[in-house]
N, C-alpha and C positions, 0 to 999 in steps of 0.2 A: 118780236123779241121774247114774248113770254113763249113761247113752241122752245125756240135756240135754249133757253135758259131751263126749262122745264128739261131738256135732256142734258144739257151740263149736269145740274143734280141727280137724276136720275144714275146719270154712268159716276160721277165722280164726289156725291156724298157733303161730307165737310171739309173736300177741297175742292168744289166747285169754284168758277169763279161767280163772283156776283152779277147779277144783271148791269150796272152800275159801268161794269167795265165791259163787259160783254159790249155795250151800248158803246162806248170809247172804242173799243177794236174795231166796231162797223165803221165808225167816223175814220179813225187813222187809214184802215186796211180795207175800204169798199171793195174793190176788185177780187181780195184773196178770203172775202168772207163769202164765202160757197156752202148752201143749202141744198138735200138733196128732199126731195117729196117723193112720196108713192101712196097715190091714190087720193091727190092735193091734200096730203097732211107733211109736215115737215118732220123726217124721221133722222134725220143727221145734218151734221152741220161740219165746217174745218173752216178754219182761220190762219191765213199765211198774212206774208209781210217779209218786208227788205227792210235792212240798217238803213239807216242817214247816214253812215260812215262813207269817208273816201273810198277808193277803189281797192282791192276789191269788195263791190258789195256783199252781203251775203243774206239769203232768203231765211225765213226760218217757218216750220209748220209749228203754230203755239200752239194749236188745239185743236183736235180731230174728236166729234161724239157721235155715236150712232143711238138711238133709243133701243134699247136691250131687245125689246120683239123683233127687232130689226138687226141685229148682229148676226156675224156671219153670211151675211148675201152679197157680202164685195162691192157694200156700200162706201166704207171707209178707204180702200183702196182706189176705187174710182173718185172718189173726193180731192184726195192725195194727189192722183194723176194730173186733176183736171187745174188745182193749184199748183203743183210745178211748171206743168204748161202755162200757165197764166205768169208767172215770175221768169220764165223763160220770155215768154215775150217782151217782159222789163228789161231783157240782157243778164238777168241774174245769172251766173253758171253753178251756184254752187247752196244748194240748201240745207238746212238744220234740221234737227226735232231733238228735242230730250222724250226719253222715257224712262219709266221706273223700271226697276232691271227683272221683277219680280213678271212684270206685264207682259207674257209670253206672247201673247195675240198681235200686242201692236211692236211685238218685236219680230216677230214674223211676218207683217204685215210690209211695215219698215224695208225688211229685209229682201221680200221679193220684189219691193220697187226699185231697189238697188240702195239702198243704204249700207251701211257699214258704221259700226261703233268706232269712234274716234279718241272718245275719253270717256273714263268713269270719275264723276264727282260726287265727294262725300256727302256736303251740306248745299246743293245744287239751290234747294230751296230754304234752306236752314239746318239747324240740327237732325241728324237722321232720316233726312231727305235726300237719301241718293237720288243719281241720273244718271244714264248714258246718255252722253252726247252723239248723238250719229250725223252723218253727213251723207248726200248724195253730190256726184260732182255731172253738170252736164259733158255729153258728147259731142254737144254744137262749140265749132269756132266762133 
């Protein structure tokens, strides 16, 4: 967990999330906590998950990091992939992510995996904390 949490900080500063929780995501979300290694060091990570809500459910990607020497080699999309597929296999058809709207990368990223902005929220996270809400919807019946 210190590798996962060493790049949370690294990409996301004083809004990382803490180890704390980091450690609570792996418990709730085993399946859709997906690591990527190159050259047995752990260079990115994504964290997916489904609602407990009734039908329909909905998947959502909380958090996708790559460690910065690592950005850009289509680590972060093959992550993505590999956790829809994995929530696809739960029956999920229909997954989330927020992003900041500022974050051209992972909105292009988003984008070529077939996502689409669904809503912009003000205080997503609080005061001055915009998000796009984006959604992918599956293909499978």
């Amino acid at each position: 967990m210190d590798a996962v949490h060493g790049i949370e900080k690294a990409c996301y500063g004083n809004s990382a999330i803490d180890r704390i929780a980091l450690t609570q995501h792996l418990d709730l979300f085993a399946p859709g906590f997906l690591i990527a290694e190159y050259e047995e060091e752990i260079v990115g990570f994504v964290i997916a998950g489904a609602t407990l809500t009734d039908a329909p459910r909905l998947g959502w990607i909380l958090d996708v990091a790559v460690r910065p020497s690592h950005q850009g080699r289509g680590i972060a999309p093959a992550m993505c992939r590999k956790a829809i597929e994995e929530l696809e296999r739960r029956e999920i058809r229909t997954v989330r992510a927020t992003v900041a709207p500022q974050n051209d990368r992972s909105l292009r990223t988003f984008a070529r995996l077939g996502f689409r902005v669904v809503e912009a929220v003000e205080d997503y996270f609080g005061p001055d904390e915009k998000r796009l809400v984006l959604e992918w919807t599956s293909v499978r019946e």
